[in-house]
Backbone as CSV, one residue per row, in Angstrom:
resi,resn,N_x,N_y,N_z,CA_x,CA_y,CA_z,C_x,C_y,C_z
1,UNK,20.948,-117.731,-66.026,21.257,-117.159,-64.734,22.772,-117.160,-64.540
2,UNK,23.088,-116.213,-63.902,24.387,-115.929,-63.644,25.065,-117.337,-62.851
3,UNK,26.270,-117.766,-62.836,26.700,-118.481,-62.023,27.824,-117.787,-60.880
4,UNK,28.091,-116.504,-61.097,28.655,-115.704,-60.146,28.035,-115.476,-58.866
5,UNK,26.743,-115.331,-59.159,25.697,-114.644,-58.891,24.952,-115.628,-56.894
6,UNK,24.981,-115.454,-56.441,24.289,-116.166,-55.202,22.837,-116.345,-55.136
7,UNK,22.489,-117.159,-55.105,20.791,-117.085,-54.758,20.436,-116.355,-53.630
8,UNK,19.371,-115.578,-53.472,19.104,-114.652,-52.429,18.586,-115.658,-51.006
9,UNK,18.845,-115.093,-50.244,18.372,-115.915,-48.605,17.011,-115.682,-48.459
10,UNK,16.577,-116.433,-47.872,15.211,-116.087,-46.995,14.826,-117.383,-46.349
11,UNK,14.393,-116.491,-45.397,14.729,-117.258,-44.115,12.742,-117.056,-43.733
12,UNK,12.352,-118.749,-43.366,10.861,-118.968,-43.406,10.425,-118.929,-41.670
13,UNK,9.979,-118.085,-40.993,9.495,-118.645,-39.426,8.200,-118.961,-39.173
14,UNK,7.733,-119.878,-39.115,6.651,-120.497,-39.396,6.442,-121.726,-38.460
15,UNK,5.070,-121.440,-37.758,4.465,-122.956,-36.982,3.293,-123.570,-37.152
16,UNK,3.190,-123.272,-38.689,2.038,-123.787,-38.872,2.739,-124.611,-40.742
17,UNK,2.488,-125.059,-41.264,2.409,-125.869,-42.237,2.475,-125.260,-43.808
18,UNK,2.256,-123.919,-43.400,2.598,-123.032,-44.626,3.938,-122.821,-44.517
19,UNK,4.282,-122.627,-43.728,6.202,-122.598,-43.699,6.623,-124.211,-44.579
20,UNK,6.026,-124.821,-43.931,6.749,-126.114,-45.135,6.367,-125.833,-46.612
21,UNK,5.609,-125.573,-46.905,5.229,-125.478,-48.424,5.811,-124.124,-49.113
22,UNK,5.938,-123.138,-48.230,6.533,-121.841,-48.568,7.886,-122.314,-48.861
23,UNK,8.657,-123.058,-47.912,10.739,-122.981,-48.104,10.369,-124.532,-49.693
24,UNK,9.313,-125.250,-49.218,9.507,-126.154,-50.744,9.727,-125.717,-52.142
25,UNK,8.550,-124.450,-52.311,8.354,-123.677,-53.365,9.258,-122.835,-53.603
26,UNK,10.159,-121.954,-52.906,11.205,-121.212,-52.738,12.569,-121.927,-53.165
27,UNK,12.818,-123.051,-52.679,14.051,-123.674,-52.105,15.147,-124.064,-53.771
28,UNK,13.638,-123.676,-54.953,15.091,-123.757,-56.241,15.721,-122.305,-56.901
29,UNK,14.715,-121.466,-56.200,15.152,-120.020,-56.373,16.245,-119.288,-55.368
30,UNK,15.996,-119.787,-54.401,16.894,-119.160,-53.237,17.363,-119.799,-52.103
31,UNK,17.915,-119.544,-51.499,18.868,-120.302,-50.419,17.605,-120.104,-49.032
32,UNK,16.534,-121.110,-49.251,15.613,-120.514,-48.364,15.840,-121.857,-46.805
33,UNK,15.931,-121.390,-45.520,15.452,-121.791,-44.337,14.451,-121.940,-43.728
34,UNK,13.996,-122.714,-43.103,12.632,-123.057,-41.792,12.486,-122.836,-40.581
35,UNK,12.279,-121.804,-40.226,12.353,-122.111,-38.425,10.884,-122.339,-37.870
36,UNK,11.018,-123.157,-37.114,9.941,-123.824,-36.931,9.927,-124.717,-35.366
37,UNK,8.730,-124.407,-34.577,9.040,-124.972,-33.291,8.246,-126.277,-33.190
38,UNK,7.451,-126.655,-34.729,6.256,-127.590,-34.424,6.978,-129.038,-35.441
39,UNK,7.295,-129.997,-34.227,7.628,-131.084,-35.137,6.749,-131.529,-36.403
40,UNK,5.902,-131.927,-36.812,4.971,-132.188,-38.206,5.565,-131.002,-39.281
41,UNK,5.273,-129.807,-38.963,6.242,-128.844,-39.780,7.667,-129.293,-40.412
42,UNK,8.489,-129.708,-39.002,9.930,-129.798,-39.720,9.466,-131.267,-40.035
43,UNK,9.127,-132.115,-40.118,9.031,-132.941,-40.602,8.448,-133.258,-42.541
44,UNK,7.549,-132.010,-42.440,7.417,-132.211,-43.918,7.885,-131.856,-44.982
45,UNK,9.173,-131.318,-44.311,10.490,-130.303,-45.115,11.112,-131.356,-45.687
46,UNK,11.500,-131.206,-47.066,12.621,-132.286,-47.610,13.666,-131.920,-46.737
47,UNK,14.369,-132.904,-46.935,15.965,-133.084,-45.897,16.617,-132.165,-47.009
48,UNK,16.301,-131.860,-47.738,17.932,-131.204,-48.834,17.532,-129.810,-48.759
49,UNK,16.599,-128.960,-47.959,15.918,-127.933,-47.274,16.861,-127.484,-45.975
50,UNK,17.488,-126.720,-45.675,17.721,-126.283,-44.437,16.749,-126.156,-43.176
51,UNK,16.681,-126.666,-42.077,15.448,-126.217,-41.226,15.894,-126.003,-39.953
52,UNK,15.865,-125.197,-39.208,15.780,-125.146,-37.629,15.211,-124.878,-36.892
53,UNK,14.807,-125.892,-35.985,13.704,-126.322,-34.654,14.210,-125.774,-33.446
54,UNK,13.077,-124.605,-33.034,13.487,-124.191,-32.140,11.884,-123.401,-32.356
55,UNK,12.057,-121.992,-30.973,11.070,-121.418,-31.256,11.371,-119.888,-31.937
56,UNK,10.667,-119.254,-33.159,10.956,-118.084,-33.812,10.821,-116.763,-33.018
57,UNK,11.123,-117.041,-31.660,10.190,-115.923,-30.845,12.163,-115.428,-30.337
58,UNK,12.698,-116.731,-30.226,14.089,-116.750,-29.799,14.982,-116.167,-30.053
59,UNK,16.221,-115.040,-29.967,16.923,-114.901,-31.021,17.535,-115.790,-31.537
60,UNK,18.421,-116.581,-30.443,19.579,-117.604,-30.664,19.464,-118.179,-31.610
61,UNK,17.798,-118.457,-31.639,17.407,-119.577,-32.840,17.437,-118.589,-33.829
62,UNK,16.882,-117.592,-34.165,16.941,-116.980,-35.601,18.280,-116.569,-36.132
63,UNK,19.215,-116.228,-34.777,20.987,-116.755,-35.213,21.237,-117.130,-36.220
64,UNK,20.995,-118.465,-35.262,21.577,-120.167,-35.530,20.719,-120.160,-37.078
65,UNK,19.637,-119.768,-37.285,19.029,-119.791,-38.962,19.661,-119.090,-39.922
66,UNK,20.225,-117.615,-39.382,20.608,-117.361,-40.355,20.446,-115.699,-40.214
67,UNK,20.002,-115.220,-39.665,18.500,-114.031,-39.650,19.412,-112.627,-40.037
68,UNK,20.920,-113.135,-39.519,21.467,-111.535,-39.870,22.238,-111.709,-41.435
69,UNK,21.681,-112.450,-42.064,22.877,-112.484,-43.292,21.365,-112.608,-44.507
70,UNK,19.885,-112.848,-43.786,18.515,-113.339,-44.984,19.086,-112.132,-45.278
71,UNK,18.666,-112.047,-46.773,18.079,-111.176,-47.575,16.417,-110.832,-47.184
72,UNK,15.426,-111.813,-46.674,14.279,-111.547,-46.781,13.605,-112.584,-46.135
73,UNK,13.009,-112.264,-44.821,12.000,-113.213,-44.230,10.976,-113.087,-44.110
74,UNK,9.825,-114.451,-44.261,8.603,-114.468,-44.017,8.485,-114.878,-43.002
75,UNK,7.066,-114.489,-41.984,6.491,-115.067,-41.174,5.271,-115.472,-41.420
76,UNK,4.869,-116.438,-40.621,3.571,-117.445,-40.586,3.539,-118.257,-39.492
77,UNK,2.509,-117.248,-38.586,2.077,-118.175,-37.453,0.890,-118.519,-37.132
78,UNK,0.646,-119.342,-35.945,-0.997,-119.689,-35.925,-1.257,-117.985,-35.190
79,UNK,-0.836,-117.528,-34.867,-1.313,-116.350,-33.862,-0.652,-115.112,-34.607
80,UNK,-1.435,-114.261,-35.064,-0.950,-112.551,-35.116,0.022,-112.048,-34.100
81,UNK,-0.501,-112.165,-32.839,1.042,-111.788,-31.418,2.224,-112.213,-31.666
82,UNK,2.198,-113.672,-31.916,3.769,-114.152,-32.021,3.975,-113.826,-33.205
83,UNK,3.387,-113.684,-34.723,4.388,-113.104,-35.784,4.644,-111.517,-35.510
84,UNK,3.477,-110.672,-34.811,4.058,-109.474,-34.606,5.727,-109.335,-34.077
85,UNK,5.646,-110.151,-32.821,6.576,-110.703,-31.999,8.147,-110.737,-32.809
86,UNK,8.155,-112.281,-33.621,9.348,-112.422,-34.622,9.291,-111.181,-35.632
87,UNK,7.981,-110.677,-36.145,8.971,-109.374,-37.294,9.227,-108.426,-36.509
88,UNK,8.903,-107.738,-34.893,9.466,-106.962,-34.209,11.093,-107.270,-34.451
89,UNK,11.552,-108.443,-33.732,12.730,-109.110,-33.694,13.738,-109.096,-34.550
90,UNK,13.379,-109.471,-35.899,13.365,-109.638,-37.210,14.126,-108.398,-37.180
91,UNK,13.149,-107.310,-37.436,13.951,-105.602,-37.984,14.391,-105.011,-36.830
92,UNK,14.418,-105.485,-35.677,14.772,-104.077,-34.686,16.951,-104.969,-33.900
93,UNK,16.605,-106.556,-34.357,17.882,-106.822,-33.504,18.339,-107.726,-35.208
94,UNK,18.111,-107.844,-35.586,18.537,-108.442,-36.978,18.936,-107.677,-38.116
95,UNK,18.293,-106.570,-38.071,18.165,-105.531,-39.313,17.845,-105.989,-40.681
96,UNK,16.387,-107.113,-40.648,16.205,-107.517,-41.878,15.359,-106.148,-42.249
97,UNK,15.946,-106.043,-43.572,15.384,-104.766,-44.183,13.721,-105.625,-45.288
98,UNK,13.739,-106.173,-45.193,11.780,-107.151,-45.824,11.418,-108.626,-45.138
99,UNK,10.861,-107.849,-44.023,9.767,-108.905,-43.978,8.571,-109.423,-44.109
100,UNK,7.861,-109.969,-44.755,6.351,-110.053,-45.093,5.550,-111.134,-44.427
101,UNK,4.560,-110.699,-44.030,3.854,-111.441,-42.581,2.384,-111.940,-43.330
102,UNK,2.624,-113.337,-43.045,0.759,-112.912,-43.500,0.320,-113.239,-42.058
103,UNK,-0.518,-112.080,-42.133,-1.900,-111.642,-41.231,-2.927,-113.392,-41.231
104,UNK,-3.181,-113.237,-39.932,-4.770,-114.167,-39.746,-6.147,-113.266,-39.436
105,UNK,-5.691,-112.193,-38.671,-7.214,-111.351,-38.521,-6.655,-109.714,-39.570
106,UNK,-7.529,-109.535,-40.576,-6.795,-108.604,-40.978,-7.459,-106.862,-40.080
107,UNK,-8.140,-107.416,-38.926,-8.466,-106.113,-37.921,-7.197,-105.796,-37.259
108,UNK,-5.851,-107.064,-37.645,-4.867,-106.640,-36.740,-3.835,-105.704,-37.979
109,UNK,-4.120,-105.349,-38.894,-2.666,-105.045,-39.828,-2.723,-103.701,-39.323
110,UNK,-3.055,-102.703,-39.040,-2.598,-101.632,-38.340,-1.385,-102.216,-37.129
111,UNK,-1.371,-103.067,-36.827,-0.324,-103.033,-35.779,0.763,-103.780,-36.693
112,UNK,0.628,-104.325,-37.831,1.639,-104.713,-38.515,2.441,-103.667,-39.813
113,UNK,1.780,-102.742,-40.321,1.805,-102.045,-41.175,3.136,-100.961,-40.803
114,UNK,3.847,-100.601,-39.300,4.837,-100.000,-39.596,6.426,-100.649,-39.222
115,UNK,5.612,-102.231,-39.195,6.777,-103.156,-38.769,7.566,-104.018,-40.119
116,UNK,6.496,-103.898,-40.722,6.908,-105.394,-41.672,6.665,-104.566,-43.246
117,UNK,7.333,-105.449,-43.921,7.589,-104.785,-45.490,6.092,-104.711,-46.312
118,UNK,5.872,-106.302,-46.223,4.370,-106.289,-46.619,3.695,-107.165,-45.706
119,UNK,2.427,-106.942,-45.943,1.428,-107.647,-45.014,0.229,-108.396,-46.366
120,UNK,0.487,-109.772,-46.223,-0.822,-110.254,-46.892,-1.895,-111.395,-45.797
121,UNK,-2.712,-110.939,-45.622,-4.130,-111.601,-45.140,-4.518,-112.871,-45.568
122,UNK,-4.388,-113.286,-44.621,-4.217,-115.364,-45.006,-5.807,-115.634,-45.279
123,UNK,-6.334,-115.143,-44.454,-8.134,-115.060,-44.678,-8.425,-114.434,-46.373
124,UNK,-7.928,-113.863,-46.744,-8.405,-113.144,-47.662,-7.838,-113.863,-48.733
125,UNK,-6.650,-114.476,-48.922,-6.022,-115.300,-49.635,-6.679,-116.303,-49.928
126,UNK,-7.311,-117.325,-48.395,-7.734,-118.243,-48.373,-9.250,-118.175,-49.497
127,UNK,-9.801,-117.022,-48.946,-11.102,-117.346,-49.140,-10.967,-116.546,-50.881
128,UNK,-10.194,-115.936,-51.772,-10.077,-116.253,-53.155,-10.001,-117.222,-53.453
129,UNK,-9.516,-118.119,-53.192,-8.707,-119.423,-53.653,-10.329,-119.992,-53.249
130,UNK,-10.705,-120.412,-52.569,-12.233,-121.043,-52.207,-13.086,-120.362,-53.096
131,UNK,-13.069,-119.037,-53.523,-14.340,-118.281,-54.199,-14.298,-119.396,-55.987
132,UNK,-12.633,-119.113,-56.298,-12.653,-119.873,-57.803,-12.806,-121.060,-57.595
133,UNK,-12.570,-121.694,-56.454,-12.538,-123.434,-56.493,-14.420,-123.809,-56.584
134,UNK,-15.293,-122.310,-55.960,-16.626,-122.929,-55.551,-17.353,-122.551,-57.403
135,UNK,-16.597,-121.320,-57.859,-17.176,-120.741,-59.703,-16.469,-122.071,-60.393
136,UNK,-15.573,-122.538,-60.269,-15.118,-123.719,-61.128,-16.143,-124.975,-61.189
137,UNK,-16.430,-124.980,-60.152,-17.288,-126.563,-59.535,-18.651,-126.212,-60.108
138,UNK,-18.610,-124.775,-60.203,-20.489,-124.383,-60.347,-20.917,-124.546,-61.858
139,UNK,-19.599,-124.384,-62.301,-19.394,-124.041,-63.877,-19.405,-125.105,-64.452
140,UNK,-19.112,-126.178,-64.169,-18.496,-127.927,-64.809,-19.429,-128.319,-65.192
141,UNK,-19.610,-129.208,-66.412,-20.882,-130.089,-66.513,-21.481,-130.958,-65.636
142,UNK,-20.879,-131.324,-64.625,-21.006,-132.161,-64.122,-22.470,-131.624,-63.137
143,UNK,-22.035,-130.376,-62.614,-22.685,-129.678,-61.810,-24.284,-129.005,-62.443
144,UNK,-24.279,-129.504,-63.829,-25.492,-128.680,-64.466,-26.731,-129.698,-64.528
């Protein structure tokens, strides 16, 4: 890898617990942030992680994170409204040109589909990840 070269930004808004595991997994590839209004969240962030507590709905706070200089933010909230909310925010007073949202009801991605870069379905995610965990378990000797 280049050493000229900058690691790309991205900036995590998240109040639910996938934002911590998202900026963990990120954080040796890129210059990644947390915003986050739910203490347990910022709490399970390593300290050598950037994070700021506040709420993602805010600008000040997505400021103070970073929001006009990301290269690329995710959202992840408990509610579809409030991430609609921050990637409204996100592209219309920030000018992040990718943001990718995951969805909780995917009856809502029509209202996300001309806001946000990509849209992935946390339900649908979830429940792959459960389909191989239930063919793995079925498959084992243990289970025969």
């Amino acid at each position: 890898m280049d050493d000229d070269v900058d690691p790309p930004s991205v900036l995590v808004i998240s109040d639910c617990h996938v934002g911590s595991e998202v900026v963990r997994t990120l954080h040796r590839a890129a210059n990644a942030c947390l915003v986050t209004d739910h203490d347990g969240v910022a709490g399970q962030t390593p300290e050598d992680i950037s994070v700021v507590v506040g709420d993602g709905r805010d600008g000040a706070v997505l400021r103070d994170a970073g929001a006009e200089q990301t290269d690329l933010a995710l959202v992840s909230m408990r509610t579809d409204h409030c991430a609609l909310l921050v990637t409204q925010l996100l592209r219309t007073r920030f000018d992040v040109e990718t943001v990718v949202v995951v969805l909780n009801d995917p009856q809502n991605r029509a209202a996300f589909e001309p806001v946000a870069s990509t849209v992935i379905c946390g339900s649908r995610v979830l429940a792959t990840e459960l389909q191989g965990a239930v063919e793995t378990a079925l498959q084992s000797p243990e289970t025969a």
